[in-house]
N, C-alpha and C positions, 0 to 999 in steps of 0.2 A: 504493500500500500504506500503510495506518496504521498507523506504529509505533509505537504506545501499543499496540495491541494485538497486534504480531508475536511471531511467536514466536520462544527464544533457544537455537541450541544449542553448547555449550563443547565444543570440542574440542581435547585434550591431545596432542601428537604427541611421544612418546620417541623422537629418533631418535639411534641409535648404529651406525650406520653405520659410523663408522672404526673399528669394531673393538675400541672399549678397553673392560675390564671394568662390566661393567653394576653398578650400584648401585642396590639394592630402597630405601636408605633415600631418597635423595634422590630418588626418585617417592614413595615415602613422606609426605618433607618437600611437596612440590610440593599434592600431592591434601590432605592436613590444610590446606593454605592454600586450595582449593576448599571445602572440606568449611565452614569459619570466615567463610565469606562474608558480608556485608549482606546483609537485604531476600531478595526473591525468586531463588530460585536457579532455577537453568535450567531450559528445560523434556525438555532432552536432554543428556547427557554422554557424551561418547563419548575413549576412550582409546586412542590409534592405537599399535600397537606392529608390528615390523617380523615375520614368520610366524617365523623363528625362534627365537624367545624364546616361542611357543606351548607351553605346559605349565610353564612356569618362572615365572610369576608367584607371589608368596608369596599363600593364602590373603585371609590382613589386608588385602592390597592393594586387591584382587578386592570386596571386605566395606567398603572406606573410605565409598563415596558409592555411597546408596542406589540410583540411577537408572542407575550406573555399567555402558554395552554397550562391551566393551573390543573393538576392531577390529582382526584382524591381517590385514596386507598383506603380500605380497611382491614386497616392494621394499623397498630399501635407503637411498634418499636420503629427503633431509627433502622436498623440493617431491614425489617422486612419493606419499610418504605422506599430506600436505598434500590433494595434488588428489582422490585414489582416495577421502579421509576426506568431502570435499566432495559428491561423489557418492552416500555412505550416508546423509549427514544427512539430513534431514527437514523442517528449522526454516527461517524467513524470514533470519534474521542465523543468522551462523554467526563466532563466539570464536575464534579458531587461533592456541593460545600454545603456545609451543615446553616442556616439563616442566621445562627447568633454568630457566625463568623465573617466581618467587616472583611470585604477585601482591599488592598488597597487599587487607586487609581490605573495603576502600569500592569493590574492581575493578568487580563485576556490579551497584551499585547506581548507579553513576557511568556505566557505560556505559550502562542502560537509558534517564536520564534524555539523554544524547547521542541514543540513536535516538528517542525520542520527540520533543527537541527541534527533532531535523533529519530529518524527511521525506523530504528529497531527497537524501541522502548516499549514496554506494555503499560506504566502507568507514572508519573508524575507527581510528585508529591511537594504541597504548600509548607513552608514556614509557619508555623504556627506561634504565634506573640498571646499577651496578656498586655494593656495600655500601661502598666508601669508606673502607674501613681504614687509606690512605693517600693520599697527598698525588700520588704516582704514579695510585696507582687513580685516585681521584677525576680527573685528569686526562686521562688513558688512556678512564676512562666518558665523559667531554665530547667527547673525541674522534669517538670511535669511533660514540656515539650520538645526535649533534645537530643532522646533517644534516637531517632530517624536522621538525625544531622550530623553529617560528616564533617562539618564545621568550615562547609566549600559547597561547590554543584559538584554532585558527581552521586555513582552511583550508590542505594542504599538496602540493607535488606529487610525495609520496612514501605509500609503503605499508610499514610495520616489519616486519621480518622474522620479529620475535621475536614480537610480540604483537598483533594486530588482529583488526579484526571486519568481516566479509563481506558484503551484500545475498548472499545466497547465488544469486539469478537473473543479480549480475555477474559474480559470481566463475566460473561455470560457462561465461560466454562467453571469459571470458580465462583459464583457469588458466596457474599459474606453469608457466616455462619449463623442462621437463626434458635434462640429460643436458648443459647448458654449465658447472656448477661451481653453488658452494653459496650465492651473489649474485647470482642471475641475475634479480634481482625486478623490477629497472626493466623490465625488456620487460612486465612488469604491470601497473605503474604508470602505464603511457604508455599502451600500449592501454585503460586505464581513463579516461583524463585523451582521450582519441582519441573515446571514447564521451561522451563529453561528460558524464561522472561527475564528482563532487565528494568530494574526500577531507579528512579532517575529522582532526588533530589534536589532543588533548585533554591537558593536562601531569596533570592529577588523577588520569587514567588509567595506574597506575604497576604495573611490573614489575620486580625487582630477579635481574639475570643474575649469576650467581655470577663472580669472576678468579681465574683460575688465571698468571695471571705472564707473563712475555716468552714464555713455549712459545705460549700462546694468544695473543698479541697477534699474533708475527711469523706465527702461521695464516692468522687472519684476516685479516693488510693482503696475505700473496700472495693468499687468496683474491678479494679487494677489488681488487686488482691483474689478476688473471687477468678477472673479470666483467666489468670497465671497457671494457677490449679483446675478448673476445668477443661480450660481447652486441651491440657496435657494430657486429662485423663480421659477425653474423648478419641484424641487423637494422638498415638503412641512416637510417631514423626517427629513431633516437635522436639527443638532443642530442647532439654536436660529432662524431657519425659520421665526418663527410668528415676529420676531423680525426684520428682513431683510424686511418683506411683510408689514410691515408699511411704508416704502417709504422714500424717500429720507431724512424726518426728522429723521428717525435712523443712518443720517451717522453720526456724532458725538461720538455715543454711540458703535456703529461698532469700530471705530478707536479707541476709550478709550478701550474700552475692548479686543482689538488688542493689543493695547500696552502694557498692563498688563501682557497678556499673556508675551509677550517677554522678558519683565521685569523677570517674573518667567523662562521665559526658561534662559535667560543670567547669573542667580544669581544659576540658578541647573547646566548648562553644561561651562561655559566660560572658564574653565580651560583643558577642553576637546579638544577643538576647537583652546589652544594655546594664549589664549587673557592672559594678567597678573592681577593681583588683581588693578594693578594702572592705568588699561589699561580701568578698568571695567566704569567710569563715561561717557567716550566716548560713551561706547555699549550702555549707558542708553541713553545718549543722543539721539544717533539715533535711538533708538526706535517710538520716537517721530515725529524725520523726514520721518523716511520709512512710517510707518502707513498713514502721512499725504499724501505720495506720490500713497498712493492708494487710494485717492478720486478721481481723473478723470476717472481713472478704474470703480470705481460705482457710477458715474454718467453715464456714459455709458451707463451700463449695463440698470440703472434704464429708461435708452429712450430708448432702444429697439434698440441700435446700435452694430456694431459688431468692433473689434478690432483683428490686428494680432497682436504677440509675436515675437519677432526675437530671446530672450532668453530663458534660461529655466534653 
């Protein structure tokens, strides 16, 4: 396929599945940051929203982006809206950015220059920030987001949850993993990396995910906790599997070697992400505390219970 000439389609997934009151403005906010784009805008837009919010969108909404087929599904989770969106599309590449993630202005003319550049790539992955109003945030975003960043472009053995972009012929051989919790993306990633796919990391490629404070952090490390342990235990492939399917006596050694890892991403990207060299003892520190914050999450997991995610 030649991607200088493929074609692009954005697609926006609201999902609110836990239930908390819906906000017209911040899909509002979200689509004005489509609408302000560089360069060639897509040749599809599609806005996934879950069937029950069918009839409740504000007019203005509906009216923002000219090209805008708003999609309802029913389904609740973010991966089955994801896959079901993947299936209406149309287009060769397919955009899957989550609405509470602001892209910046240079997003779609920055990516286009990525597939045209790379021919052989199966999926693209966004920079993912936090707005950095503090010293916590800022550390908190390095954290939580750094994993997938090579600390350059190039390529990655990770797929962003938040924001990337699809060969839409891989994506339909592997869709994400439904009904294990709101992280279950490695089992994606890996089957993609299985196929002998190349995933391409790009820092230019930026998204800014709103914080909402410790409510939202301690979500997402149990969820981040629960994923670790289940999706190993579904699927034997995964890196340090044998090591998860010992049982609850590997959480220790899970979290040590959790934390390491972050240690290494904090010490390769922190200056990326906006954190200061005097900023960096903090980032160690919470290393420590996030990791530990996803042991409820696998203990969970390891009883054979289910958990929702209200974050992502």
């Amino acid at each position: 396929m030649n991607s200088k000439s493929a074609s692009l389609s954005v697609i926006v997934v609201s999902d609110y599945a836990a239930g908390e009151e819906k906000s017209w403005e911040d899909l509002r906010r979200a689509l004005r940051a489509w609408v302000d784009q560089e360069g060639m805008p897509a040749e599809e837009f599609i806005l996934v929203e879950s069937s029950r919010f069918k009839g409740q969108i504000p007019s203005d909404v509906l009216g923002m982006i000219p090209n805008m087929r708003v999609l309802y599904i029913d389904a609740e989770s973010s991966y089955e809206l994801k896959n079901r969106a993947v299936e209406a599309a149309t287009c060769d590449w397919l955009a899957i950015v989550d609405a509470d993630c602001i892209p910046q202005r240079s997003w779609l003319r920055v990516l286009r220059a990525d597939l045209a550049e790379n021919p052989n790539i199966a999926a693209v992955s966004a920079k993912t920030m936090y707005p950095g109003r503090s010293r916590r945030e800022r550390a908190l975003g390095l954290l939580s987001r750094s994993y997938l960043d090579p600390g350059r472009r190039g390529l990655t053995r990770f797929i962003s949850g938040n924001a990337a972009c699809f060969r839409r012929e891989v994506y339909r051989r592997h869709p994400l993993p439904v009904g294990i919790g709101a992280f279950a993306s490695r089992i994606q990633s890996e089957a993609f990396l299985r196929d002998n796919a190349k995933l391409l990391f790009d820092p230019e490629l930026v998204v800014v995910h709103d914080f909402e404070g410790w409510p939202m952090e301690r979500d997402i490390r149990r969820n981040h906790g629960y994923s670790t342990v289940i999706t190993r235990l579904r699927d034997d492939r995964l890196p340090y599997a044998r090591l998860v399917r010992a049982g609850t006596i590997a959480i220790p050694l899970i979290v040590t070697g959790k934390a390491l890892n972050s240690v290494r991403d904090c010490l390769r990207c922190f200056r990326h992400y906006n954190v200061k060299v005097y900023e960096l003892p903090l980032a160690l520190a919470l290393t420590v505390v996030t990791h530990v914050l996803e042991i409820p999450g696998m203990l969970a997991a390891y009883r054979g219970q289910t958990i929702a995610g209200r974050y992502r």
